[in-house]
MILUM-75634 format. One line per 4 residues: number of its first residue (from 1); their letters; for each residue x, y, z of N, C-alpha, C, O. Coordinates in steps of 0.02 Angstrom, whole numbers. Layout:
BEGIN
NUM) a) X,Y,Z,X,Y,Z,X,Y,Z,X,Y,Z | ...
// end
This chain:
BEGIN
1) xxxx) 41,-60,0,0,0,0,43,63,0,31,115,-32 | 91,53,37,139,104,26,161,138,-19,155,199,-23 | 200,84,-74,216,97,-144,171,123,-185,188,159,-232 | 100,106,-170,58,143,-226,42,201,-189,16,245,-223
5) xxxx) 51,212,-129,21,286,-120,81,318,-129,68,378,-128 | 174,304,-140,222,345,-148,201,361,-225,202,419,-247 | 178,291,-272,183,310,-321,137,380,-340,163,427,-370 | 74,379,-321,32,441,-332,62,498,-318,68,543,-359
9) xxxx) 82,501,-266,136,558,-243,184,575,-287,191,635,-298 | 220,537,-316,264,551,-361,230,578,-418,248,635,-432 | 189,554,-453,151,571,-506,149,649,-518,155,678,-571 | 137,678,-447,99,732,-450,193,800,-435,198,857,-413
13) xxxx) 242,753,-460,289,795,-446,349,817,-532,329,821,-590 | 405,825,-513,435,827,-555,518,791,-545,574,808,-565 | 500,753,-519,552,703,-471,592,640,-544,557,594,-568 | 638,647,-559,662,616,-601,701,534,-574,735,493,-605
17) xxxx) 680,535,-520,704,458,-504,775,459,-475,797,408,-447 | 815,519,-481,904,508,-431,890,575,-390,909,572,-332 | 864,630,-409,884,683,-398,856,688,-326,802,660,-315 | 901,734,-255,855,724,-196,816,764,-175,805,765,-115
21) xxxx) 784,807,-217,736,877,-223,689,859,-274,703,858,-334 | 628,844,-247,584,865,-305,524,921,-280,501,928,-223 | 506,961,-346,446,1004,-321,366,972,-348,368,929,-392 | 328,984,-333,253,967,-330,224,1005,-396,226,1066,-403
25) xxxx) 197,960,-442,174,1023,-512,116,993,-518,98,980,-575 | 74,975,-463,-11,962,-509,-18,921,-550,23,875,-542 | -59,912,-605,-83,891,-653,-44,887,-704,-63,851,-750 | 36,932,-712,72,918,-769,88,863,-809,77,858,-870
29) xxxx) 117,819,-772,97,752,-788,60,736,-831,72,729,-891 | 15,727,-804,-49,701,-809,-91,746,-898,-134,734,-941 | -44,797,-880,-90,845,-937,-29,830,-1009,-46,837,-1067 | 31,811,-988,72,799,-1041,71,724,-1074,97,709,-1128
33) xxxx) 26,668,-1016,13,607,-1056,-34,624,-1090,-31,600,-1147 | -88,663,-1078,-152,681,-1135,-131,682,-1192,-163,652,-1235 | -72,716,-1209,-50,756,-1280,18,710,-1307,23,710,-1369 | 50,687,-1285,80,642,-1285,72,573,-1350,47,520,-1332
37) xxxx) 91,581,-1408,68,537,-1464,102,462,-1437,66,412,-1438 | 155,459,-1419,184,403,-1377,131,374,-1329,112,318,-1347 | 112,388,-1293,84,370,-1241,12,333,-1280,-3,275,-1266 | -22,365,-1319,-87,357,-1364,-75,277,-1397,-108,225,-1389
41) xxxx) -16,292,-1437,12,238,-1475,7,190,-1416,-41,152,-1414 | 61,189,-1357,63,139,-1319,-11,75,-1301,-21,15,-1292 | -48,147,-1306,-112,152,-1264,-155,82,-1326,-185,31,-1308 | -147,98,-1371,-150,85,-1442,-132,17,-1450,-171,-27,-1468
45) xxxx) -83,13,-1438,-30,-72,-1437,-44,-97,-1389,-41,-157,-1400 | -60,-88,-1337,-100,-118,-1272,-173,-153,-1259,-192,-200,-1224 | -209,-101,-1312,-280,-150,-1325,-289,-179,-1387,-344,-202,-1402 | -225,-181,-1439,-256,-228,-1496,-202,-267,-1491,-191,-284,-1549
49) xxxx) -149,-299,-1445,-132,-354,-1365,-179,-397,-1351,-196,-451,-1375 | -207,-345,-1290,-268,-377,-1270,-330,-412,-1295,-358,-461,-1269 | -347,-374,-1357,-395,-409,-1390,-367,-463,-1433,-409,-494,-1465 | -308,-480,-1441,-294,-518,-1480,-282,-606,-1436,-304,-661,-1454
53) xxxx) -233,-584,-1367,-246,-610,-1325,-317,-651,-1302,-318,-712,-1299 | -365,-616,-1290,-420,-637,-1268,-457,-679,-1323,-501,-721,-1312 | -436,-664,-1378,-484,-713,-1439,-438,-764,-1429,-453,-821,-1409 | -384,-745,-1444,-351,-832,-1437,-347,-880,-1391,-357,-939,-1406
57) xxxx) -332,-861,-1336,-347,-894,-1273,-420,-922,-1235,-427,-973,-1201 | -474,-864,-1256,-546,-896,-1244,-557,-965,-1300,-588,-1016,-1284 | -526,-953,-1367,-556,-985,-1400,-522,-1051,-1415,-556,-1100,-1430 | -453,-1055,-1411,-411,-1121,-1389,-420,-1143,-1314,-401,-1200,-1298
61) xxxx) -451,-1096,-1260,-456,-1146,-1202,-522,-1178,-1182,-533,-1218,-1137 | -570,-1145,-1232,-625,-1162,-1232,-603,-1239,-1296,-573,-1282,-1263 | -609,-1254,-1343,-573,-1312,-1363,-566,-1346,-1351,-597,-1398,-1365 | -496,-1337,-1301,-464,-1384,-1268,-511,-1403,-1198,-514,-1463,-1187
65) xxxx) -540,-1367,-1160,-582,-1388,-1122,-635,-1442,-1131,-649,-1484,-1087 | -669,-1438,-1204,-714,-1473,-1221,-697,-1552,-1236,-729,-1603,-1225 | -613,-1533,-1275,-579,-1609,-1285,-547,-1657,-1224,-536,-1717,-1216 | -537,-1596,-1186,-509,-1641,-1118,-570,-1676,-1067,-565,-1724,-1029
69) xxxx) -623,-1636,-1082,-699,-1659,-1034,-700,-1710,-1072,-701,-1759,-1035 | -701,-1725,-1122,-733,-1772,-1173,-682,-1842,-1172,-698,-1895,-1199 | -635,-1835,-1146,-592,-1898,-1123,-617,-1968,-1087,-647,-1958,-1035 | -613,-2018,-1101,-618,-2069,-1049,-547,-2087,-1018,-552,-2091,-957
73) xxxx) -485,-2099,-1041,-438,-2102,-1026,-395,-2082,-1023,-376,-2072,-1081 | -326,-2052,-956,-290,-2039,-950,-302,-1967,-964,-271,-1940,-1009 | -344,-1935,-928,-384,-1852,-945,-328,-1832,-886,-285,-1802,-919 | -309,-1834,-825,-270,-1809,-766,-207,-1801,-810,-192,-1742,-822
77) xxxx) -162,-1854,-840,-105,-1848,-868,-109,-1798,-946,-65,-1756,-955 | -152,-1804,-986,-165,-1749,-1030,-183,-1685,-1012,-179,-1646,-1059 | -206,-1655,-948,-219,-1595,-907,-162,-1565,-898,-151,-1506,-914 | -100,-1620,-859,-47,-1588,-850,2,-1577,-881,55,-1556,-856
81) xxxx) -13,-1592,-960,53,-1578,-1000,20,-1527,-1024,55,-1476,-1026 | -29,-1519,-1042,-38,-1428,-1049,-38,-1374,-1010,-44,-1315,-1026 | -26,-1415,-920,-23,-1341,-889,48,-1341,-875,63,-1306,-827 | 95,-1371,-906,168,-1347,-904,183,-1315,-927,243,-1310,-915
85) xxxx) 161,-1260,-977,185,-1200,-974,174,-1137,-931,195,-1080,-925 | 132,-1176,-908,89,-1120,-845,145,-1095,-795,159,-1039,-774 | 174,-1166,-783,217,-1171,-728,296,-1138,-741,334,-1128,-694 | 313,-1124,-806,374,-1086,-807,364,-1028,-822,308,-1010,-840
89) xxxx) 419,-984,-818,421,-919,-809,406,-886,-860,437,-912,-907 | 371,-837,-879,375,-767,-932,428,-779,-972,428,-800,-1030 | 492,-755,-921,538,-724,-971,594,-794,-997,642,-786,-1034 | 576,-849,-971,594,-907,-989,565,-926,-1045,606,-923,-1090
93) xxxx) 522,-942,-1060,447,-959,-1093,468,-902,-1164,447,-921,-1219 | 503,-842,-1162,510,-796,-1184,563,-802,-1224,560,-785,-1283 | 628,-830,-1192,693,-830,-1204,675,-896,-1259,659,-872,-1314 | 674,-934,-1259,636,-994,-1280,619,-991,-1340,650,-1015,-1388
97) xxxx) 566,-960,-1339,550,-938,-1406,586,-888,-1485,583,-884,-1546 | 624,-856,-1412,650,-815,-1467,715,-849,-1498,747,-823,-1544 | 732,-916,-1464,762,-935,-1489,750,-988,-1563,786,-1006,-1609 | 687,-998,-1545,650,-1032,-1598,633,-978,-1661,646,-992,-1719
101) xxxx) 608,-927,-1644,603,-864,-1679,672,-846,-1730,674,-816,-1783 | 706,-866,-1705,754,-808,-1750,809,-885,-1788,848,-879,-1835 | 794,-944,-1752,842,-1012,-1777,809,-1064,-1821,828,-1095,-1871 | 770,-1064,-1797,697,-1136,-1813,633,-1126,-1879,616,-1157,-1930
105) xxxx) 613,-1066,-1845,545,-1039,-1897,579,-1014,-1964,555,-1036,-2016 | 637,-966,-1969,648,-957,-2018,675,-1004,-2073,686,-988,-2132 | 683,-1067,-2046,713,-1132,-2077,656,-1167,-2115,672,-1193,-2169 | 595,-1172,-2096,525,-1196,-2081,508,-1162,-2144,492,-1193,-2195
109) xxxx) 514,-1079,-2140,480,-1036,-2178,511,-1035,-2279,483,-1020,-2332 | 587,-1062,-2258,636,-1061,-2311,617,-1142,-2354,613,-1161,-2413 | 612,-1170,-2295,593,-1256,-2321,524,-1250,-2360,516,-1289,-2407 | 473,-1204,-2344,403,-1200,-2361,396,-1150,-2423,353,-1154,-2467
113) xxxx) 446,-1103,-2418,454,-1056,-2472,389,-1001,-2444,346,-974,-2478 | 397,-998,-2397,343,-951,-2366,390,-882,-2337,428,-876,-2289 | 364,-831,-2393,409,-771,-2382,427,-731,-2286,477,-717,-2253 | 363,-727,-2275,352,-691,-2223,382,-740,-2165,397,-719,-2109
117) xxxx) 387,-802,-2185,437,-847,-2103,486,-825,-2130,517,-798,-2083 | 527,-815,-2195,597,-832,-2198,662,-821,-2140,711,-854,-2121 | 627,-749,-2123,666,-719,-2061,645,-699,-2001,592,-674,-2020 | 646,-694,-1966,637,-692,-1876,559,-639,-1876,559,-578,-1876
121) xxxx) 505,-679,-1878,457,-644,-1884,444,-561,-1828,407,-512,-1831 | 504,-585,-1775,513,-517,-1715,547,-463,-1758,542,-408,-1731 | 580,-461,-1819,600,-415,-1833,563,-367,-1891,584,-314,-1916 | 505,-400,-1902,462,-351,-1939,402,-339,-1905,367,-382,-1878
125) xxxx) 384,-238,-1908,318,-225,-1870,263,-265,-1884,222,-269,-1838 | 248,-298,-1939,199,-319,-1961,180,-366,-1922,120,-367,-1910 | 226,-424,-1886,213,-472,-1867,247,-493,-1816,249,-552,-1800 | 278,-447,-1786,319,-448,-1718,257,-444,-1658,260,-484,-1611
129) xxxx) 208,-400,-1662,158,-400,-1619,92,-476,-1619,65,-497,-1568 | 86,-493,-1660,39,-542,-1691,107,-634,-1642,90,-683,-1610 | 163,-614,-1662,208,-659,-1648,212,-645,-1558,196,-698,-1530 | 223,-607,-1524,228,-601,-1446,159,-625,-1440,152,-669,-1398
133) xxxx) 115,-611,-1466,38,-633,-1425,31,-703,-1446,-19,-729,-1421 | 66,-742,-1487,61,-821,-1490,88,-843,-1438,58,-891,-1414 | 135,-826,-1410,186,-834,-1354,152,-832,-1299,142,-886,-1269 | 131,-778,-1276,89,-772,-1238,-3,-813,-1226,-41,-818,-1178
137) xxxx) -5,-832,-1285,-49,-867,-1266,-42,-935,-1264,-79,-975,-1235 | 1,-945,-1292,37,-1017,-1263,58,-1032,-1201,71,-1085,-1174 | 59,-982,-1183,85,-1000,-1075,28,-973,-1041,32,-978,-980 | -24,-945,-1064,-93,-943,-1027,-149,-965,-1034,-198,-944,-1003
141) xxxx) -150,-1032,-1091,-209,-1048,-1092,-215,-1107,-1036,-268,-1138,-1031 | -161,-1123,-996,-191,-1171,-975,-236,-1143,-900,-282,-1178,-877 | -222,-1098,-878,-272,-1084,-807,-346,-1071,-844,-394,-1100,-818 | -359,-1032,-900,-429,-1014,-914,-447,-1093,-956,-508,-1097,-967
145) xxxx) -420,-1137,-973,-440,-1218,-1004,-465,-1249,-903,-524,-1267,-896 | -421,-1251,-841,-448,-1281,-799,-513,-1240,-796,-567,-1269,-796 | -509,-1162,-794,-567,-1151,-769,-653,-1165,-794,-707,-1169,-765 | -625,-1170,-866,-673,-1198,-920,-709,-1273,-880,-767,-1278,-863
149) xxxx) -660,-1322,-873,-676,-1378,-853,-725,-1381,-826,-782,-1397,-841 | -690,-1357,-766,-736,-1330,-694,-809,-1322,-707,-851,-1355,-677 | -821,-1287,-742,-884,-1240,-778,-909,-1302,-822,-968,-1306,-803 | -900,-1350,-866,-910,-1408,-901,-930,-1439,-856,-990,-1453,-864
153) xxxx) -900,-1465,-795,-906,-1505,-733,-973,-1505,-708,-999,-1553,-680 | -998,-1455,-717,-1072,-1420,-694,-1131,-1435,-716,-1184,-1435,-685 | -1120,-1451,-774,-1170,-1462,-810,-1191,-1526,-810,-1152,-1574,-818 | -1267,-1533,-799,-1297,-1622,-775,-1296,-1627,-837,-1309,-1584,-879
157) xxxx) -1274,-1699,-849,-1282,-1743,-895,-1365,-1752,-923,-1380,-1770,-980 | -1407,-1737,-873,-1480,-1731,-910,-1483,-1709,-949,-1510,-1741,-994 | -1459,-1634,-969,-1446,-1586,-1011,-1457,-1618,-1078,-1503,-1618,-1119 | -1396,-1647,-1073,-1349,-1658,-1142,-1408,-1749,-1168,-1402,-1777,-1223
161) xxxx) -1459,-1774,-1110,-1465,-1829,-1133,-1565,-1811,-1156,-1607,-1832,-1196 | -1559,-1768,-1107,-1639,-1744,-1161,-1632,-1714,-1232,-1667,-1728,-1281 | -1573,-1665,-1228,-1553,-1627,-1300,-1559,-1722,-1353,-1607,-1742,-1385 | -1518,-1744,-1346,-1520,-1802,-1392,-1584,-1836,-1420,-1599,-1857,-1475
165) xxxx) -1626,-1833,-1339,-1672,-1873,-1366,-1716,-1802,-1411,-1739,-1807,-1468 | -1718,-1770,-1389,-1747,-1711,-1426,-1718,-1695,-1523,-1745,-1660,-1566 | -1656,-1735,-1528,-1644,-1751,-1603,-1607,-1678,-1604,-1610,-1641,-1653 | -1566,-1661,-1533,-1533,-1605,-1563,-1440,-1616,-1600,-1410,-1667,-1583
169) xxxx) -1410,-1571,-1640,-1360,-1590,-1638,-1304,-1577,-1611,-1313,-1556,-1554 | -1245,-1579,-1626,-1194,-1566,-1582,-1183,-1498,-1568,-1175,-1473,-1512 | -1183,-1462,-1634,-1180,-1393,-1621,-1220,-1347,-1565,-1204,-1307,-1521 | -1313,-1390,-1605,-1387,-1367,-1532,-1360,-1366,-1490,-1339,-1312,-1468
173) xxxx) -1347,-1430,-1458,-1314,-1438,-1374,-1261,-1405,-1347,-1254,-1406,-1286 | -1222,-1375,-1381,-1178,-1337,-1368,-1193,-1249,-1391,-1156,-1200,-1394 | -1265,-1259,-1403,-1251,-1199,-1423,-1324,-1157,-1367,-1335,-1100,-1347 | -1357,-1223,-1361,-1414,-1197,-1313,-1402,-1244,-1227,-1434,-1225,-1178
177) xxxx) -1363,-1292,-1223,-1357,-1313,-1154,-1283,-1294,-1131,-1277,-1258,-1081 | -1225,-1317,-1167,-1149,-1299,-1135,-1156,-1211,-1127,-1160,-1179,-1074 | -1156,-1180,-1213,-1147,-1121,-1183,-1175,-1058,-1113,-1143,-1023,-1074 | -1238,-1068,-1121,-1263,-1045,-1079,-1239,-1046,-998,-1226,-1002,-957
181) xxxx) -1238,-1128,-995,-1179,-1131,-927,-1144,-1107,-907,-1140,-1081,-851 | -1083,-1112,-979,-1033,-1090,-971,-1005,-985,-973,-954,-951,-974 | -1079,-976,-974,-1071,-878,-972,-1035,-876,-909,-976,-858,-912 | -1061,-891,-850,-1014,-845,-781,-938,-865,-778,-898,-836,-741
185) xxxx) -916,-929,-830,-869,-953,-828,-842,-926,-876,-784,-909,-863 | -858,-915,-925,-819,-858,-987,-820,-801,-968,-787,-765,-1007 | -847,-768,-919,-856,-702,-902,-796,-695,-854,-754,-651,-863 | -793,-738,-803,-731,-738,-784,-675,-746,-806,-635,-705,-782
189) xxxx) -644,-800,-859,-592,-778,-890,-588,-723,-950,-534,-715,-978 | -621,-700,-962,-605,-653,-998,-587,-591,-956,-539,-554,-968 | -637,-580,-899,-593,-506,-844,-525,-539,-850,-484,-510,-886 | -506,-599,-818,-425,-618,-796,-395,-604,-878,-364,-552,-888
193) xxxx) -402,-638,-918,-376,-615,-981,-358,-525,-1006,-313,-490,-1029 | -424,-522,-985,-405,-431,-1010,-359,-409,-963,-308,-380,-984 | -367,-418,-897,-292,-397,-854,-227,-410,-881,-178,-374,-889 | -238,-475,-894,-174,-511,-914,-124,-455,-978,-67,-431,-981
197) xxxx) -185,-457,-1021,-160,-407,-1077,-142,-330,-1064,-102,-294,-1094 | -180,-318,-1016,-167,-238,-979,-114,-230,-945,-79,-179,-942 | -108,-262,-929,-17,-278,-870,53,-326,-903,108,-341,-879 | 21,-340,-964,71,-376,-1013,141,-338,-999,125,-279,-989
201) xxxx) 213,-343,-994,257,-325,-994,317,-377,-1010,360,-357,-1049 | 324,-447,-981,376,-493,-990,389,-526,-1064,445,-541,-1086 | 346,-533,-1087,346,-566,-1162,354,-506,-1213,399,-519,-1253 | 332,-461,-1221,363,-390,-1254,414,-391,-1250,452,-411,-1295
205) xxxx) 440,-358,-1171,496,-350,-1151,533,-399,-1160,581,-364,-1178 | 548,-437,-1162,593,-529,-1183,614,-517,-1241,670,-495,-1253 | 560,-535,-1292,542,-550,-1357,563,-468,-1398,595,-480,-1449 | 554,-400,-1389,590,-364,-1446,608,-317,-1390,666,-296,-1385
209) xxxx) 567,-302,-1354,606,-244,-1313,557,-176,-1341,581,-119,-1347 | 487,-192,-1358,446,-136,-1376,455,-132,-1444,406,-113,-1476 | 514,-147,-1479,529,-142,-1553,501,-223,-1605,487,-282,-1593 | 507,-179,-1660,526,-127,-1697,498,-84,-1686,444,-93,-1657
213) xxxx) 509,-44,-1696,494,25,-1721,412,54,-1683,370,84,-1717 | 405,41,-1614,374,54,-1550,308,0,-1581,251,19,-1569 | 319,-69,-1623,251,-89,-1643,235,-119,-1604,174,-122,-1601 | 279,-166,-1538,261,-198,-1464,256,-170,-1406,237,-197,-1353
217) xxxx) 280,-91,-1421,271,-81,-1370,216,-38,-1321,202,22,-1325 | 192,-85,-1277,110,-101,-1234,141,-40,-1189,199,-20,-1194 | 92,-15,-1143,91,27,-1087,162,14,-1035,200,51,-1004 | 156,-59,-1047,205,-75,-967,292,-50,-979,337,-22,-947
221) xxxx) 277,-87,-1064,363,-54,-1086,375,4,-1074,422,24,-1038 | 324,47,-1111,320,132,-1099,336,180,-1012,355,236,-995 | 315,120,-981,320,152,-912,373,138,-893,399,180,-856 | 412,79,-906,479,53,-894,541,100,-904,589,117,-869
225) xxxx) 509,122,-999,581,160,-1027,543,220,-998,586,246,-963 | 503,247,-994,511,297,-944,549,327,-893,569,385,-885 | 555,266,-852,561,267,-775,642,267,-791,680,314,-779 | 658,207,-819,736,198,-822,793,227,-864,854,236,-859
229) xxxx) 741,238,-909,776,250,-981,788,319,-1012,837,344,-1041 | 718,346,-993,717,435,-986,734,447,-941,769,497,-950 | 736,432,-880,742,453,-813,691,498,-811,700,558,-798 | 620,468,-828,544,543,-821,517,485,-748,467,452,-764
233) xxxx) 535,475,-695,520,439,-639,445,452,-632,400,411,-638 | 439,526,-615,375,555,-621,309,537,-662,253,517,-650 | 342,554,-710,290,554,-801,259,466,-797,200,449,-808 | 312,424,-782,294,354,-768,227,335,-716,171,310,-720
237) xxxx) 261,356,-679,233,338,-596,129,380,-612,80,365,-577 | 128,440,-682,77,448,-680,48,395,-728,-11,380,-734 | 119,360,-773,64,305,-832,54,263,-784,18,226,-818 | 56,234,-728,54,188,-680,-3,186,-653,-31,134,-636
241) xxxx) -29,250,-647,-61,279,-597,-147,259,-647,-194,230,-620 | -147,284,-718,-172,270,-752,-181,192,-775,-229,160,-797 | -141,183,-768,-156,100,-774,-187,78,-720,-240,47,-728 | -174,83,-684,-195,58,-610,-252,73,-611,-283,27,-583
245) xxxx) -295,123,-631,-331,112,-625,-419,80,-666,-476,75,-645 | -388,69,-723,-379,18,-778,-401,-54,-754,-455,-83,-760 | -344,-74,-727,-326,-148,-703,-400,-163,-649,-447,-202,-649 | -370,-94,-595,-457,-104,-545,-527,-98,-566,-577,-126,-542
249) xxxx) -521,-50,-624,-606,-56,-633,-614,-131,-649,-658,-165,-624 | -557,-161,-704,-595,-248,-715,-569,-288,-653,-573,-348,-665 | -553,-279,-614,-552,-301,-544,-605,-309,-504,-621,-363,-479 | -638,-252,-498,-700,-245,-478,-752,-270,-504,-797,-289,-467
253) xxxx) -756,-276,-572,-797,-313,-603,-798,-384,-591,-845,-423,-581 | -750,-391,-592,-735,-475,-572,-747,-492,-498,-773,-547,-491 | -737,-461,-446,-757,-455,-387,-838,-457,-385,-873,-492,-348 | -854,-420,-423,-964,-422,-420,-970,-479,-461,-1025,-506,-465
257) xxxx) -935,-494,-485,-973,-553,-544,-959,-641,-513,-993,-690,-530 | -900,-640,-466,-880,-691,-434,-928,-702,-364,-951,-754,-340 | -936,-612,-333,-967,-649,-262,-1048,-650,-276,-1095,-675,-246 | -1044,-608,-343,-1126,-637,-352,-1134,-711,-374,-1192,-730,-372
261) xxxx) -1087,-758,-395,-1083,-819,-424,-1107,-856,-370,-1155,-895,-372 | -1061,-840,-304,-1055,-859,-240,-1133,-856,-204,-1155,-897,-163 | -1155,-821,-220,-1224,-800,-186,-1262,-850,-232,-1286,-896,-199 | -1271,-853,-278,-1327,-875,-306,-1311,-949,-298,-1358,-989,-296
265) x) -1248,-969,-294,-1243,-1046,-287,-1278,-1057,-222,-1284,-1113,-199
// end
């Protein structure tokens, strides 16, 4: 609690992060991220991230949820080889790739005669951003696939055995008994998802470093080279401040939508 109330404080100064004097300027800040085309852009690369994030991950863990429910055998040991990427790190998970990125794919792309693999897809804007969010959704689908389950788990088998006799088909049943179920459960991963993408920083940061040419780089980088890089300690601490509060409104949402879950169960 501390840190975020120094950070507000700082926000509201002109404190460059070494210096041991700072003075108090209001809203400057705050009035120079308004105008700020950097910051916009950031702002920019941060939600078409996120939205890209969230389609891929709802829609491969929804998938995979359906194929892993649908198991008779050895469903525990197929669970846990997809949540091993869960379990290693960002910037591992990161390093990793880019090693595949810049050694492997372009080999793939040369063997296929496919122009756009030939070379390290991180080094062109086009597809450096599209390429970090594969990454990334490769090490997060597996918490929103358990939570899916969970939500699958729920559903009585009556459901699915009147739909039949009713001559519905696979799609019907899934489209008038699973989904419906499954709303408070998609509703929840998608808040965690959109956070995820709002606070994105390790796989950017890993994978180009905001580059090329600022096409990766999300809010978190921006506040980073801020802080460290400009030495604008201040100017940061207000994109922070702005984010933050970002992150809480879908916080909150997720908070009413969970303990109302809670209640009604």
């Amino acid at each position: 609690m501390y840190s975020v109330i120094s950070g507000i404080r700082y926000s509201f100064t002109d404190w460059d992060g070494m210096a041991p004097d700072y003075h108090m300027i209001g809203f400057k800040n705050y009035i120079s991220l308004l105008k700020n085309p950097n910051f916009w852009g950031s702002l920019k690369t941060t939600a078409i991230y996120s939205i890209m994030l969230v389609t891929g991950v709802i829609l491969l863990s929804l998938v995979l949820a359906l194929s892993l429910n649908s198991l008779k055998k050895f469903k525990t040991f197929t669970k846990s080889i997809f949540f091993i990427p869960a379990m290693i790190g960002g910037i591992t998970i990161a390093l990793i790739w880019d090693q595949l990125f810049f050694r492997v794919v372009p080999l793939l792309g040369q063997a296929l005669g496919i122009e756009w693999l030939s070379a390290s897809v991180l080094m062109s804007g086009k597809t450096a951003l599209p390429a970090v969010v594969f990454v990334h959704i490769w090490q997060a689908v597996a918490l929103p696939t358990i939570i899916f389950i969970a939500g699958l788990q729920q559903i009585p088998d009556e459901q699915y055995e009147s739909g039949k006799i009713d001559g519905a088909s696979v799609f019907q049943r899934f489209r008038f008994i699973t989904l419906p179920y499954l709303i408070p459960t998609l509703t929840v991963n998608l808040i965690l998802i959109i956070k995820q993408g709002f606070t994105s920083f390790d796989f950017p940061f890993a994978l180009t470093g905001g580059g090329p040419v600022r096409s990766t780089e999300v809010i978190g980088i921006l506040i980073y080279n801020d802080a460290f890089k400009n030495m604008r300690f201040s100017v940061a601490n207000a994109e922070a401040c702005l984010l933050f509060l970002v992150v809480a409104a879908f916080s909150l949402i997720q908070l009413k939508i969970t303990s109302k879950g809670g209640a009604d169960s």
